[in-house]
N, C-alpha and C positions, 0 to 999 in steps of 0.2 A: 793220127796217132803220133804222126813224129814230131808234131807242136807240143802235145800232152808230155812227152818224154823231154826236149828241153825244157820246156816249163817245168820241172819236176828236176832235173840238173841242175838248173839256176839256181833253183831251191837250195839245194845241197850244194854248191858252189858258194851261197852266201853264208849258208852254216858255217861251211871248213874256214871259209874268211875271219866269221866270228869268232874262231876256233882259234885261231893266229894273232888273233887283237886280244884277246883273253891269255895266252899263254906268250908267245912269240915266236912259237915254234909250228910248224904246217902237221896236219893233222897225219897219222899214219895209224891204219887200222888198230894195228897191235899195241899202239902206244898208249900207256900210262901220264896220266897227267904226272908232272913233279908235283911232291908233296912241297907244301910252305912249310916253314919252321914253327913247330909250335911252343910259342913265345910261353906259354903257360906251363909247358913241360918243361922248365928249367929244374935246375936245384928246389928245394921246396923251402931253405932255406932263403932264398934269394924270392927278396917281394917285388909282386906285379903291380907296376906301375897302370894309371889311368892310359897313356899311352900304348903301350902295352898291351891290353885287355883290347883298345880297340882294333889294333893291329891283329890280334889274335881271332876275333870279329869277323874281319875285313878278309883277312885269308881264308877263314872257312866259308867265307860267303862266296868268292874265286872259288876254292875247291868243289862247290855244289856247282856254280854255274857253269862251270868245267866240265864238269860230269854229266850233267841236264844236256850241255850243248853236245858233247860228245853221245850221248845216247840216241840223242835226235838224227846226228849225223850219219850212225849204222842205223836206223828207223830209214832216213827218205835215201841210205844207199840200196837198200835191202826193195825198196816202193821203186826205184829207178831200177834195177835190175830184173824185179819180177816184169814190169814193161816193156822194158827189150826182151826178155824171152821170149813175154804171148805174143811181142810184133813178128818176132823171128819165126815163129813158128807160124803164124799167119801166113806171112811171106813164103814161109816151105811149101805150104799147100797146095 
C-alpha cells in the first residue's frame, strides 16, 4: 500500500512541477492562475496586428493548459488522500 501511495505522490509532485514551468509560480490550492493580457481587448479602434492575434493564441492556449494541469493536480491530490485514509484506517484496525 505504501508503494501505491508514493507512486501516486510522485504523480502529483510532477504535476505541481508542471505547474511551476507553465506559470513560475508553485502551485497553492486556492490559487487562481494570472490571467494574460488580452491583446484583442484593446481599443477597438486600435488594429490587431498578425503578431498580436498570435500572441493572443498563444496565451489562451497557457490559460487552458493552466487550468487542465491545475484540475488534474486537485484530481490525484484528492486520489493521494482518499489512500492515506483507507491505509490509516487499515492500520487502526
Amino acid at each position: 500500500m505504501q508503494d501505491e501511495v508514493a507512486a501516486e505522490v510522485n504523480i502529483l509532485l510532477a504535476l505541481k512541477k508542471q505547474f511551476k514551468d507553465l506559470t513560475g509560480e508553485d502551485f497553492a490550492p486556492a490559487q487562481q492562475p494570472k490571467k494574460s493580457e488580452n491583446v484583442a481587448g484593446k481599443a477597438t479602434t486600435e488594429k490587431t496586428s498578425a503578431v498580436d492575434t498570435v500572441k493572443t493564441i498563444e496565451a489562451a492556449a497557457s490559460d487552458a493548459d493552466v487550468k487542465l494541469v491545475k484540475e488534474q493536480i486537485e484530481s490525484q491530490g484528492q486520489k493521494v488522500r482518499e489512500m492515506k485514509a483507507s491505509g490509516a484506517a487499515k492500520v487502526m484496525q
